[in-house]
matplotlib code that plots the C-alpha trace (Angstrom):
import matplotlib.pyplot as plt

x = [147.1, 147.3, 148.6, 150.5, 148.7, 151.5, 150.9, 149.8, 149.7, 146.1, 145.9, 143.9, 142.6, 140.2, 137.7, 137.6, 135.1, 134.3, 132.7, 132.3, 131.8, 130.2, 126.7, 125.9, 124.7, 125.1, 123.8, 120.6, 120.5, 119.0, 120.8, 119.6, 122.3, 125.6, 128.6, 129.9, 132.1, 135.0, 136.3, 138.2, 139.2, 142.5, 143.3, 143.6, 145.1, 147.1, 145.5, 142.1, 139.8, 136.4, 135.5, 133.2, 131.4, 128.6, 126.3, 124.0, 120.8, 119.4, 115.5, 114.8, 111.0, 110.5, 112.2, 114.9, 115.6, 117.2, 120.5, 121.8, 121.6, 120.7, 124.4, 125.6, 129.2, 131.8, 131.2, 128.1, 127.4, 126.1, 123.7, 123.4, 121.0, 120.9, 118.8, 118.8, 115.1, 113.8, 112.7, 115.2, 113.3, 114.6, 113.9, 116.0, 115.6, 116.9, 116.6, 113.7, 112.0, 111.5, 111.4, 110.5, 112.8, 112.9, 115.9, 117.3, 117.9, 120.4, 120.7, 122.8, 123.3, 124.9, 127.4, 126.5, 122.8, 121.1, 120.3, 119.7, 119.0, 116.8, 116.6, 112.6, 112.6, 114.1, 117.2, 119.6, 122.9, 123.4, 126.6, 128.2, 130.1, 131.6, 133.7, 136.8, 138.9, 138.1, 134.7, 133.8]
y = [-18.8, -22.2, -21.9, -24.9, -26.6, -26.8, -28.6, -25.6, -22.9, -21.3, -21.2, -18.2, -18.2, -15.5, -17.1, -17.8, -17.5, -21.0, -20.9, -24.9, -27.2, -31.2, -31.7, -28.0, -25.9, -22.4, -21.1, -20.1, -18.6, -15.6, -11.9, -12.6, -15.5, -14.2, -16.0, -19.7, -19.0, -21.7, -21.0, -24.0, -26.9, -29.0, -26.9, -24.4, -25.4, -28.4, -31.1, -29.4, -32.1, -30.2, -28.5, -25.6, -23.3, -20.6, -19.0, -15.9, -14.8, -11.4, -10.7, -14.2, -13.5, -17.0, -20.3, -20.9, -23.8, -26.1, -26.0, -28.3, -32.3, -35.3, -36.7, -38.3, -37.9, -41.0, -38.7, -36.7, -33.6, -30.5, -27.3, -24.4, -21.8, -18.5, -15.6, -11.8, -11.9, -15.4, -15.5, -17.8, -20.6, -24.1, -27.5, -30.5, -33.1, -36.3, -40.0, -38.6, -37.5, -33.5, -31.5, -27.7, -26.0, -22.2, -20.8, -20.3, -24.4, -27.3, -30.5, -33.5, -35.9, -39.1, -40.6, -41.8, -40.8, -39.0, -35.4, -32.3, -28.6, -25.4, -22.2, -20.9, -17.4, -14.8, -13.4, -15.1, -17.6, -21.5, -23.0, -26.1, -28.4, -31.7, -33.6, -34.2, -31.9, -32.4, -32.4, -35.6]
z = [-36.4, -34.7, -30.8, -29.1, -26.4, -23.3, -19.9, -17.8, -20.6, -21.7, -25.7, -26.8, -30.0, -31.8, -33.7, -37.8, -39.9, -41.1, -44.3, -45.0, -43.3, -43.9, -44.1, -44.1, -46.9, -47.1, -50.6, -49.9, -46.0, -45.7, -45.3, -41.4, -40.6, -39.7, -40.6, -38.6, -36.6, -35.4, -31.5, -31.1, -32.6, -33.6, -36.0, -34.3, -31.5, -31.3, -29.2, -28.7, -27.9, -29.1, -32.5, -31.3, -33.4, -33.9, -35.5, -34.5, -36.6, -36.1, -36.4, -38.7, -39.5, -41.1, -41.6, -44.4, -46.4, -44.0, -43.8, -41.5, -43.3, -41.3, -40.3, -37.3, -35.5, -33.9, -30.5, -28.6, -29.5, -27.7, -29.5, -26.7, -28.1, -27.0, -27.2, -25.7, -26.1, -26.0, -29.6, -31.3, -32.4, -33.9, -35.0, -33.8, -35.9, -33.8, -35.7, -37.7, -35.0, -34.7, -31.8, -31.4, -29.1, -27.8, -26.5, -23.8, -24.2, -24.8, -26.5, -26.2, -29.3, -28.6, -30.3, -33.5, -33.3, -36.8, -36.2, -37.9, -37.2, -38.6, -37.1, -37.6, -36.6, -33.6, -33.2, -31.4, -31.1, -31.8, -30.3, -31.5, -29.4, -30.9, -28.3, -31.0, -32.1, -35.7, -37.3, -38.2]

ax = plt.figure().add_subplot(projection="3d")
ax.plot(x, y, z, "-o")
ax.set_aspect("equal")
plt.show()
């Protein structure tokens, strides 16, 4: 389903499952991440200007393998995490440097800066938002 942005017309969109996507590796998660999800991007709506996505793990007692590659983006980037109980727990990994981070929390990327991303353990939601409509 791909909607058609209009001046003045709201374009609602379900999300898709998004199964692969660059510099992410999903072979070896564990049974407690659910799928990605894509909300909105240019592919699914003509001239969308961000590519957002999720993912929600439920009761993560321990870290997986990472999953989320050291890559940078053209634009800034945005991770929102979310948690009905406070326990998700991550690690941003931002030029090398790694940071702990409990939600409820945010982070911004800048343009062209190296990062990377593991979820550690709790239940809860990471949101994605690249300012392009296309991942890149």
């Amino acid at each position: 389903m791909k909607g058609e942005a209009k001046s003045g017309a709201a374009c609602i969109v379900k999300p898709l499952e998004q199964a692969h996507l660059a510099n992410h590796i999903e072979s070896e998660l564990p049974p407690a991440y659910g799928p990605r999800l894509l909300h909105l991007s240019e592919g699914l709506v003509h001239g969308a200007d961000v590519f957002i996505t999720s993912r929600s793990v439920t009761d993560l007692s321990g870290p997986a393998e990472p999953n989320v590659m050291p890559h940078k983006h053209s634009v800034s980037q945005t991770y929102m995490f979310f948690s009905p109980d406070d326990s998700l727990e991550l690690e941003v990994e931002i030029e090398g440097k790694r940071e702990f981070v409990r939600a409820p929390a945010s982070v911004f990327i800048p343009a062209r800066v190296e990062h990377a991303l593991r979820i550690l353990r709790g239940t809860g939601t990471v949101l994605s938002i690249v300012r392009s409509g296309k991942y890149d």
